[in-house]
N, CA, C and O atoms as a DFTB+ gen file, in Angstrom:
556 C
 N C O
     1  1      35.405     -62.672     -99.793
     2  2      34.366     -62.170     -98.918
     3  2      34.631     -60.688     -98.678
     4  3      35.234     -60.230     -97.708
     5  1      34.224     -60.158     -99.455
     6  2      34.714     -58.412     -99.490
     7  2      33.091     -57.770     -98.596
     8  3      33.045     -56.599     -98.220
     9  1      32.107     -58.564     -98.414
    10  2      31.139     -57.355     -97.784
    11  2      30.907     -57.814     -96.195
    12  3      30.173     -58.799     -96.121
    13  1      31.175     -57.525     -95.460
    14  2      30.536     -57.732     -94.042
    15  2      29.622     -58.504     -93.504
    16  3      29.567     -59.186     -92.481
    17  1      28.919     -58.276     -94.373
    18  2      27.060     -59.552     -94.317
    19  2      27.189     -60.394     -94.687
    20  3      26.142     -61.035     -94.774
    21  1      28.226     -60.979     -95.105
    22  2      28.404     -62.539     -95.725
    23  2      29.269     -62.959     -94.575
    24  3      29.348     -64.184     -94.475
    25  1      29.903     -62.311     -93.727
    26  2      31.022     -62.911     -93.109
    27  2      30.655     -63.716     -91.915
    28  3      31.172     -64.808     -91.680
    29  1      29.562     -63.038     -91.005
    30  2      29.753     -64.136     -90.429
    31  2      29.009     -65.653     -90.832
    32  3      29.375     -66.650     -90.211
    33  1      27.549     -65.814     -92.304
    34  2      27.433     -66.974     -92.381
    35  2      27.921     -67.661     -93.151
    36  3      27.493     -68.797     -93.359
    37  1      29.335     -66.954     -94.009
    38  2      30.527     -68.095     -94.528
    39  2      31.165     -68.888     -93.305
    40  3      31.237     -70.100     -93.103
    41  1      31.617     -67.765     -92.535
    42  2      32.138     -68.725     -91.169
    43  2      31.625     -69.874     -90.543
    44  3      32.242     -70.898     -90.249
    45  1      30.258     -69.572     -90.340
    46  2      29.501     -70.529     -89.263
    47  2      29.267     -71.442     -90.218
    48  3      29.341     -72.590     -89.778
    49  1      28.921     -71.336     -91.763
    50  2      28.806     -72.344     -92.747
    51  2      30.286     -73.530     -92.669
    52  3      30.304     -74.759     -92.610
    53  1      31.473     -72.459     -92.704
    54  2      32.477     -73.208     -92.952
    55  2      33.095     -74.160     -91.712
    56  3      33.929     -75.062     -91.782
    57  1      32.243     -73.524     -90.343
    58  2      32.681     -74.479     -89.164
    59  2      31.128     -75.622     -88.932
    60  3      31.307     -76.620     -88.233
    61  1      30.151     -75.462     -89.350
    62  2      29.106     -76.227     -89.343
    63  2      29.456     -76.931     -90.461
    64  3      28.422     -77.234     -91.058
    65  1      30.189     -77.234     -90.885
    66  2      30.649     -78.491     -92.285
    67  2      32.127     -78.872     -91.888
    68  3      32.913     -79.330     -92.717
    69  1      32.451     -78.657     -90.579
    70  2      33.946     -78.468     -90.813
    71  2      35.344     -78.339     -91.768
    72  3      36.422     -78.931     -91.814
    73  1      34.681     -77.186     -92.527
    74  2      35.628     -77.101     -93.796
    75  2      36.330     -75.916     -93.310
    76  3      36.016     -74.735     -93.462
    77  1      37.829     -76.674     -92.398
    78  2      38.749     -76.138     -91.939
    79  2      39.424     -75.261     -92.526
    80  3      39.944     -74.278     -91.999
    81  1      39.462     -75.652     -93.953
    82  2      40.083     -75.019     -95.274
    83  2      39.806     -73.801     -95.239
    84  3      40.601     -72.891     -95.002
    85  1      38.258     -73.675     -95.556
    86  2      38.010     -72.427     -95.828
    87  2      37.764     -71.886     -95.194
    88  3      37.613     -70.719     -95.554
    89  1      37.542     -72.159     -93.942
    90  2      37.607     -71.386     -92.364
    91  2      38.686     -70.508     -92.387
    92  3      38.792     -69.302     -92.169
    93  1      39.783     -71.757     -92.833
    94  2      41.627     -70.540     -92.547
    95  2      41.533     -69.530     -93.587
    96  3      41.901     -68.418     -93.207
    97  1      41.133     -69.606     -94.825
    98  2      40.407     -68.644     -95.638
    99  2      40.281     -67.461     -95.190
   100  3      40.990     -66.490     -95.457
   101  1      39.206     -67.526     -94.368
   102  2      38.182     -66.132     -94.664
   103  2      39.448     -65.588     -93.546
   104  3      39.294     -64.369     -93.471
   105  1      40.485     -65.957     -92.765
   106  2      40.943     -65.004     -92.046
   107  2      41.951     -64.103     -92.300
   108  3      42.901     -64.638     -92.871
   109  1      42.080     -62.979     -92.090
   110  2      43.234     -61.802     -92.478
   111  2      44.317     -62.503     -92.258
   112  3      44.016     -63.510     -91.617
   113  1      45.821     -62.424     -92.568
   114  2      46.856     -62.501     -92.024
   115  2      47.174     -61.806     -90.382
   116  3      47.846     -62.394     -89.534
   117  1      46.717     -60.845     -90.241
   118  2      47.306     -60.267     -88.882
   119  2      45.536     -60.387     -87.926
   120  3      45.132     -59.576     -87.093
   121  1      44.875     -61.522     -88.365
   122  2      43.873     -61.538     -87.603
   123  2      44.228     -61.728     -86.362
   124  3      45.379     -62.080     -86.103
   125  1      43.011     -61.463     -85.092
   126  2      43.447     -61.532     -83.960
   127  2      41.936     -61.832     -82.964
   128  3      40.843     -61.283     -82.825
   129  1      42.462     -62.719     -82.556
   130  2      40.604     -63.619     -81.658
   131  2      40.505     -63.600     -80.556
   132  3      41.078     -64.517     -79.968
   133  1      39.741     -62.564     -79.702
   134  2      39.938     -62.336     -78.419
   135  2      38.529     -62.770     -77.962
   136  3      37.549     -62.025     -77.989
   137  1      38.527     -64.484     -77.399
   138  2      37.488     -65.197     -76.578
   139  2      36.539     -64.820     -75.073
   140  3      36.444     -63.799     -74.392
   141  1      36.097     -65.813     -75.004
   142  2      35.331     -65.543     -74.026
   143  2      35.973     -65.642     -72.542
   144  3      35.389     -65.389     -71.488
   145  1      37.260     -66.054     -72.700
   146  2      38.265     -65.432     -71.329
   147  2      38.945     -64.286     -71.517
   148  3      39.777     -63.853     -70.719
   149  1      38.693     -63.864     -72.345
   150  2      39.463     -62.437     -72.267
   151  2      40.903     -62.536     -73.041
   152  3      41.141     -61.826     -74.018
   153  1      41.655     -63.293     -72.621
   154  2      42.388     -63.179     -73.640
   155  2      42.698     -63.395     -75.118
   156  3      42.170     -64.312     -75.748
   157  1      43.895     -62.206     -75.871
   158  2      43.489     -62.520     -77.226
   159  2      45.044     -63.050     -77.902
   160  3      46.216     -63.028     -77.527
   161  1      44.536     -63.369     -78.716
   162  2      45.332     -64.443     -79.607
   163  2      45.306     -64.059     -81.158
   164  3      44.366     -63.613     -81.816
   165  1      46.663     -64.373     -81.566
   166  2      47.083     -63.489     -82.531
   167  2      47.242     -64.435     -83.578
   168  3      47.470     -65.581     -83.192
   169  1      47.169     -64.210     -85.067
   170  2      47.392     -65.180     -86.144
   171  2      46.310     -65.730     -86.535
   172  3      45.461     -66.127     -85.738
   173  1      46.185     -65.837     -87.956
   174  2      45.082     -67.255     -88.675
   175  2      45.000     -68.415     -87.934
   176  3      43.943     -68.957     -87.610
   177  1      46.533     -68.944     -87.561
   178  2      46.046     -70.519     -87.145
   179  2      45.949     -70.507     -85.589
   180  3      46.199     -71.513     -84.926
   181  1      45.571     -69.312     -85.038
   182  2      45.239     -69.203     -83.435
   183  2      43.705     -69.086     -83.362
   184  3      42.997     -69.579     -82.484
   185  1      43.323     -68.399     -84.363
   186  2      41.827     -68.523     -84.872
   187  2      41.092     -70.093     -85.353
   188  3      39.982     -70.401     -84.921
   189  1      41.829     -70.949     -86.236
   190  2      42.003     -72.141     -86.419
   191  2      41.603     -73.089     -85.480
   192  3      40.757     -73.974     -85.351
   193  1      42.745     -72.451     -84.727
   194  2      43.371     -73.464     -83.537
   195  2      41.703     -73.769     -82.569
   196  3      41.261     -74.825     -82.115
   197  1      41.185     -72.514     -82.540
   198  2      40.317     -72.182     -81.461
   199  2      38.883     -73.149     -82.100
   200  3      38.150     -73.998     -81.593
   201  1      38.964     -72.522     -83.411
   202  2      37.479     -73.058     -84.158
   203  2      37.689     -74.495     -84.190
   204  3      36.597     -75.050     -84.057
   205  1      38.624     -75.313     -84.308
   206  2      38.899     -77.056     -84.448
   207  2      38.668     -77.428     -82.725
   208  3      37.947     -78.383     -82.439
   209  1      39.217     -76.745     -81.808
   210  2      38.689     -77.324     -80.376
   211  2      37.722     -77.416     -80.217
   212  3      37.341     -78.529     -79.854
   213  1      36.826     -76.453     -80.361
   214  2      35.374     -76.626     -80.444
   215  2      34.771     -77.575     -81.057
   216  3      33.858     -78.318     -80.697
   217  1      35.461     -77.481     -82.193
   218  2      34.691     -78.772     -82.922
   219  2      35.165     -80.491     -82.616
   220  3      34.660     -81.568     -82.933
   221  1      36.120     -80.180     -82.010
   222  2      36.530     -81.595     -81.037
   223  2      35.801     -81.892     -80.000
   224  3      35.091     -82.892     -79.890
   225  1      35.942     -81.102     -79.271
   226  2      34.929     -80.785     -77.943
   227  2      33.627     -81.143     -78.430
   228  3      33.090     -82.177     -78.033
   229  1      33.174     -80.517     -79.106
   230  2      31.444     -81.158     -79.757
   231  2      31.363     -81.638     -81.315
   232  3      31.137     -80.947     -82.309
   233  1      31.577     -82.818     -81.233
   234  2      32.173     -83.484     -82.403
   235  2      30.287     -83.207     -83.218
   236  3      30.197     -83.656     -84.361
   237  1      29.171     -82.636     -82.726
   238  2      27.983     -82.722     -83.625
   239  2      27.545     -81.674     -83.042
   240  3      26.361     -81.611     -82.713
   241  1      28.419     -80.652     -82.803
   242  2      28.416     -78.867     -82.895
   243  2      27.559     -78.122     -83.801
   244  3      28.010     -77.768     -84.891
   245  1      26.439     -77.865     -83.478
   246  2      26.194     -76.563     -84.812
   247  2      26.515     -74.923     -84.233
   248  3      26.930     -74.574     -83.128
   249  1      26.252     -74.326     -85.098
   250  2      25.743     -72.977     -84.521
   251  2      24.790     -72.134     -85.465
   252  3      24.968     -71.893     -86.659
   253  1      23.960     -71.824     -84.826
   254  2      22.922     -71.449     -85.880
   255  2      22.817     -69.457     -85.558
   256  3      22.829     -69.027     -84.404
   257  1      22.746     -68.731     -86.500
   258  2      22.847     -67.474     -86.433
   259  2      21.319     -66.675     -86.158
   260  3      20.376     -66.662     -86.949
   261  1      21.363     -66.156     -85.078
   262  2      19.398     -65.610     -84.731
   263  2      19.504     -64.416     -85.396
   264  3      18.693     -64.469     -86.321
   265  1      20.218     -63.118     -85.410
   266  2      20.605     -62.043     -85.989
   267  2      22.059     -61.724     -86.190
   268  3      23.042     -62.179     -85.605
   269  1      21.933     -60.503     -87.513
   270  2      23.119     -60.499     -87.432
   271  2      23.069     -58.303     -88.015
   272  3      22.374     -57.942     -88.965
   273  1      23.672     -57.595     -87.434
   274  2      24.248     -56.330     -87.913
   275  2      25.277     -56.215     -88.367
   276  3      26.231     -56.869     -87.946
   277  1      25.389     -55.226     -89.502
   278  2      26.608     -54.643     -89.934
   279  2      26.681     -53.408     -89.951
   280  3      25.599     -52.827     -90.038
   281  1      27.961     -52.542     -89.877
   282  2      27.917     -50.884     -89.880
   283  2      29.447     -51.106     -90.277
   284  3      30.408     -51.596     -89.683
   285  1      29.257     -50.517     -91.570
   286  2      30.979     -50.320     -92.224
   287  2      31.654     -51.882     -92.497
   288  3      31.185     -52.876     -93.050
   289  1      33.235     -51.563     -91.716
   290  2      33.517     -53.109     -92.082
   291  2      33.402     -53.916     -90.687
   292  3      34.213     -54.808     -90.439
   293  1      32.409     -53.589     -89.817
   294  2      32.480     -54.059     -88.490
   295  2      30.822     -55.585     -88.925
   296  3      30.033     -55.381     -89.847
   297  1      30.760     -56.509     -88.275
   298  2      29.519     -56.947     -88.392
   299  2      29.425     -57.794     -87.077
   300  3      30.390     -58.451     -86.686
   301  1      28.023     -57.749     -86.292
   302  2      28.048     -58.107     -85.341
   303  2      27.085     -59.290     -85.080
   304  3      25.957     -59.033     -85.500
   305  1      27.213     -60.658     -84.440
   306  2      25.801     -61.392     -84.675
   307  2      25.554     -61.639     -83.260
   308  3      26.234     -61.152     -82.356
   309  1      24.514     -62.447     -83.093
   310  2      24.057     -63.158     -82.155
   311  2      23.644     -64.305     -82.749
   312  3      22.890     -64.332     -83.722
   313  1      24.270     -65.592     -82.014
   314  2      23.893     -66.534     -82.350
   315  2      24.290     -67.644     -81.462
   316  3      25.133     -67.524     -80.573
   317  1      23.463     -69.045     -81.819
   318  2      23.211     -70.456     -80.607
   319  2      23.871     -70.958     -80.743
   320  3      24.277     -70.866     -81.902
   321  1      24.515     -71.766     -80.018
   322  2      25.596     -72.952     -80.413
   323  2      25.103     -73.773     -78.986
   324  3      24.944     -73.514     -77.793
   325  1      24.948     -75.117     -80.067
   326  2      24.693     -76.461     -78.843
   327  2      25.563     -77.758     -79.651
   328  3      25.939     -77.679     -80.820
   329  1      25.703     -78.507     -79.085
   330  2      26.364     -80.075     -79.049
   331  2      26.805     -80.710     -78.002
   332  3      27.140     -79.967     -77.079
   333  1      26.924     -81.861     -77.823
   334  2      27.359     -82.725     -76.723
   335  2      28.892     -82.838     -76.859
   336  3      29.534     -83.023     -77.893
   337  1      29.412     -82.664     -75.400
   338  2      30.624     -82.626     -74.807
   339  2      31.456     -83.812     -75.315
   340  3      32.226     -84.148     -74.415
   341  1      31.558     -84.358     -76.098
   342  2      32.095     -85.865     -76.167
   343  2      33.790     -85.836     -76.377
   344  3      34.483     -86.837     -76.564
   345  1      34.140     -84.820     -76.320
   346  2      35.778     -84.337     -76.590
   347  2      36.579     -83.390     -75.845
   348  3      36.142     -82.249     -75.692
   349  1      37.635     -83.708     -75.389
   350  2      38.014     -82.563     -74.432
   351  2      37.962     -81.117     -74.759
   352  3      37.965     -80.816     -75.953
   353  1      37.912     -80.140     -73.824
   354  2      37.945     -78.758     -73.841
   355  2      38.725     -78.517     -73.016
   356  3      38.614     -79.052     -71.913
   357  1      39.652     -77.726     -73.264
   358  2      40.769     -77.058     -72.557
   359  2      40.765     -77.592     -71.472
   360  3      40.030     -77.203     -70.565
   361  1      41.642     -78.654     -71.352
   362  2      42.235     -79.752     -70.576
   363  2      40.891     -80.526     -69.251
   364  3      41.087     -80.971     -68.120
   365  1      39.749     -80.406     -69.967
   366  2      38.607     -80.752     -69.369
   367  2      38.150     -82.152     -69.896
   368  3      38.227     -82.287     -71.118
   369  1      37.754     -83.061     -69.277
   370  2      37.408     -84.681     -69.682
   371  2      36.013     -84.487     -70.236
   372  3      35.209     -83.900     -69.512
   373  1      35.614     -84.918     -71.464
   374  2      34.007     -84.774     -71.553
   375  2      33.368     -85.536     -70.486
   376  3      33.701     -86.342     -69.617
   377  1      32.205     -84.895     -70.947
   378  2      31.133     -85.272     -69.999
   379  2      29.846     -86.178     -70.503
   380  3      29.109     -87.022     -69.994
   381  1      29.994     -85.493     -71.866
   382  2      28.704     -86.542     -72.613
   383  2      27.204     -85.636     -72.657
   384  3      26.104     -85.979     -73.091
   385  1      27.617     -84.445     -72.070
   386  2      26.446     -83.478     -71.501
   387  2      26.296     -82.494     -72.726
   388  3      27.216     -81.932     -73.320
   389  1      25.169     -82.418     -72.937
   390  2      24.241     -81.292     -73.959
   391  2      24.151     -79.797     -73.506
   392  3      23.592     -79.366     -72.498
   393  1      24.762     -79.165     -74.385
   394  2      25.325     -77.554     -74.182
   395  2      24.473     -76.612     -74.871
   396  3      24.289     -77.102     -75.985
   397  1      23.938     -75.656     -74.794
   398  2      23.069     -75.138     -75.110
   399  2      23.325     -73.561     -74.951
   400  3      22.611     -73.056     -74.086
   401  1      23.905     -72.976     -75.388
   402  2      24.525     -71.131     -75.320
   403  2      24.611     -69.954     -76.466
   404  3      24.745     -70.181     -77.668
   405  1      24.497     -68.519     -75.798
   406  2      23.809     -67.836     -76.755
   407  2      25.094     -67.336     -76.710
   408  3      25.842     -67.670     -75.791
   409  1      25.548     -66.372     -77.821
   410  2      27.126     -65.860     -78.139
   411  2      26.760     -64.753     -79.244
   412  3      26.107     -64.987     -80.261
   413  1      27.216     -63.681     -78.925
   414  2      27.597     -62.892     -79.683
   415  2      29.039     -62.427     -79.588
   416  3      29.851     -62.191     -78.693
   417  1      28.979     -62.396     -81.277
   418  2      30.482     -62.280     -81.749
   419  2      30.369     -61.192     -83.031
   420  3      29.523     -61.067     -83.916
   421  1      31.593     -60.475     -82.729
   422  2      32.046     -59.163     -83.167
   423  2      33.119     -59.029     -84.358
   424  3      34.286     -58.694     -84.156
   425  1      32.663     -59.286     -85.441
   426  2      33.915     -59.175     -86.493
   427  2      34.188     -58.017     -87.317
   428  3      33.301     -57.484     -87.983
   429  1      35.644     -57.521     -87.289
   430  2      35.967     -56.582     -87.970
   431  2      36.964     -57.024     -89.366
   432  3      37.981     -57.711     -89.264
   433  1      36.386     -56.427     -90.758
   434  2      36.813     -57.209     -91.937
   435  2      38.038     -55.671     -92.354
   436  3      37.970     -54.456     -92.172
   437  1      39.089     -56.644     -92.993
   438  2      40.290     -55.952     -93.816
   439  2      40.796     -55.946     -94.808
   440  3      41.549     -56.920     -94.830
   441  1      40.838     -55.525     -95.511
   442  2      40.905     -56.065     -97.248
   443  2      40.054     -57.501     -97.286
   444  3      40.760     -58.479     -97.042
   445  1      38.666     -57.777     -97.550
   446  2      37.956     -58.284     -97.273
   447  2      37.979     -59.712     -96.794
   448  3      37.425     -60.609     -97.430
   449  1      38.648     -59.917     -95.627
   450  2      38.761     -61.071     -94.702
   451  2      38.655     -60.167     -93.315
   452  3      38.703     -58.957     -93.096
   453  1      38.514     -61.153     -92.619
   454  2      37.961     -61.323     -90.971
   455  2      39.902     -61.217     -90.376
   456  3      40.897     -61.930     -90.510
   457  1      39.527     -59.702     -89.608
   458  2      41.103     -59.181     -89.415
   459  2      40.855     -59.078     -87.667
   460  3      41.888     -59.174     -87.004
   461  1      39.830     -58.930     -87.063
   462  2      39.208     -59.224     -85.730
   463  2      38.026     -59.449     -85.146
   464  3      36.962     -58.831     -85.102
   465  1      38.467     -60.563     -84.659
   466  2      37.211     -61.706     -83.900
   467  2      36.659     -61.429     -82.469
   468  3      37.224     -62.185     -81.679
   469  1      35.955     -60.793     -81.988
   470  2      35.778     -61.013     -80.205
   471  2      34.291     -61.592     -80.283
   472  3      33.205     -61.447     -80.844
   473  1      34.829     -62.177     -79.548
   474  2      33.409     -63.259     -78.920
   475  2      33.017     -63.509     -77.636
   476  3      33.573     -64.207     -76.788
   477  1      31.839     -62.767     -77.563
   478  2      31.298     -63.143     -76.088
   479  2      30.325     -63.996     -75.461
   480  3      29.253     -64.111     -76.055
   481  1      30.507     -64.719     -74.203
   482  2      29.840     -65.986     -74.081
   483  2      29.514     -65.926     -72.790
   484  3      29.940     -65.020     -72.073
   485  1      28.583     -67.050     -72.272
   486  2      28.545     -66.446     -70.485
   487  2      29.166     -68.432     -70.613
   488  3      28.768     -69.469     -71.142
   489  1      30.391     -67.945     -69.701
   490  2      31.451     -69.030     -69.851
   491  2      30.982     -70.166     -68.617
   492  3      31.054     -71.394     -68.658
   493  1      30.471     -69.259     -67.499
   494  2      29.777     -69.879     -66.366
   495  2      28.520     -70.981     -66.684
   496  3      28.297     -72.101     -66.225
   497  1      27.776     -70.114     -67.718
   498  2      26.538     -71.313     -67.904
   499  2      27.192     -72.476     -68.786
   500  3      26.630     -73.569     -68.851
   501  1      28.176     -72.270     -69.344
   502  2      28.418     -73.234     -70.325
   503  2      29.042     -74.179     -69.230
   504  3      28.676     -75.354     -69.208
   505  1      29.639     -73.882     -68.645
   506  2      30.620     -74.878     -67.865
   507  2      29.613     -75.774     -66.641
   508  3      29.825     -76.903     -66.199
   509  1      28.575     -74.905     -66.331
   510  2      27.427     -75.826     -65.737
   511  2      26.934     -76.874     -66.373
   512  3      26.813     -78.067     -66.096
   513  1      26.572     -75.949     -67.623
   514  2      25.826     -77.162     -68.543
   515  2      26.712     -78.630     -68.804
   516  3      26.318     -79.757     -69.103
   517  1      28.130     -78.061     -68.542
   518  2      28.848     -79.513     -69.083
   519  2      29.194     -80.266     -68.122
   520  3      30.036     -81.158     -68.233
   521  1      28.602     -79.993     -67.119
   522  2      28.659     -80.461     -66.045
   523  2      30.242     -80.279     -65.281
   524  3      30.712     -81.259     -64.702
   525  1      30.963     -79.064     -65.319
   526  2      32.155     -79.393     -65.135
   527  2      32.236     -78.436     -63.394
   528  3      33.109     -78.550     -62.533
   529  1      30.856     -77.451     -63.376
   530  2      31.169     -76.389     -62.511
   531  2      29.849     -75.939     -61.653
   532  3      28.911     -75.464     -62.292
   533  1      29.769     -76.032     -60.630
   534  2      28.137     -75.562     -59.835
   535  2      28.307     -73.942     -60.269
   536  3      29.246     -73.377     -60.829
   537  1      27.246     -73.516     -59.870
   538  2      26.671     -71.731     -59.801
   539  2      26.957     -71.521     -58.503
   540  3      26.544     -72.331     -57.673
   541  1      27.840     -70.208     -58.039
   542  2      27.944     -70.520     -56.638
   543  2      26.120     -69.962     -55.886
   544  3      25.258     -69.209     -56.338
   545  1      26.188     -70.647     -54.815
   546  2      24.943     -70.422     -54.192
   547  2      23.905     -71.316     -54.780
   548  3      22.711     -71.021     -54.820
   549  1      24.416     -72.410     -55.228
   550  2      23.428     -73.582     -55.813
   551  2      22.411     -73.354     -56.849
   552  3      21.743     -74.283     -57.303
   553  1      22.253     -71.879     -57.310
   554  2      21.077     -71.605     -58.227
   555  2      20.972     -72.187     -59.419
   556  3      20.005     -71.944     -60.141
C-alpha cells in the first residue's frame, strides 16, 4: 500500500471482513494509535489490539467510509461505524444496544504502511448509545 488513497479502504476492508492478518499488514513497525481518549499507544499489535476489541465489542461491526482526503503521505477520512454491543468494551458488560457514530480518523503513511493512526470520536454519544452513560442535564 504505497499511495495514501488506498489506505484507509484497505483498512476498513480488512476490519469489515475481519482479516486480522492483513490488518497487522498494512501497519508500520513503529506505528503509533492515538484514540478517542487521548491516549496513544505504540506498536503494530497495540493497533491490533485496539481494531480486534472493537470487533469483539460489535461482533456485526461495519464501518462504512462517507469521505476521504489525502495531501502527501497524510490521508484523512470521515466515516460511520454502527453494530450492536454484544461483547465487552473496555471492561464494560454489553448491553445488546445499537451504536451508531461518526469518526474521523487521521493516517500518516511510511515507507508505504500506516506509521500513525489518530482517531476521533465523540466518546460521550457512543457511551449513551450503549446504554452505559446519561448526558449530563438529561438531554
Amino acid at each position: 500500500m504505497a499511495n495514501p488513497d488506498t489506505a484507509h479502504r484497505e483498512m476498513t476492508d480488512a476490519w469489515n471482513r475481519r482479516d486480522f492478518n492483513k490488518f497487522r499488514a498494512l501497519l508500520h513497525p513503529d506505528y503509533t494509535y492515538t484514540g478517542g481518549d487521548g491516549q496513544e499507544q505504540r506498536g503494530p499489535e497495540a493497533g491490533l489490539a485496539v481494531a480486534q476489541m472493537f470487533a469483539n465489542a460489535f461482533p456485526d461491526g461495519r464501518i462504512e467510509i462517507r469521505r476521504g482526503y489525502v495531501q502527501g503521505d497524510v490521508a484523512i477520512c470521515e466515516f460511520r461505524a454502527t453494530g450492536t454491543f454484544d461483547g465487552e468494551l473496555m471492561g464494560i458488560a454489553p448491553t445488546g444496544k445499537h451504536v451508531e457514530i461518526n469518526v474521523c480518523n487521521v493516517l500518516e503513511l511510511r515507507d508505504g504502511k500506516i506509521y500513525r493512526e489518530r482517531e476521533y470520536m465523540d466518546m460521550l454519544t457512543m457511551f449513551e448509545q450503549l446504554g452505559v452513560l446519561a448526558r449530563p442535564g438529561g438531554e
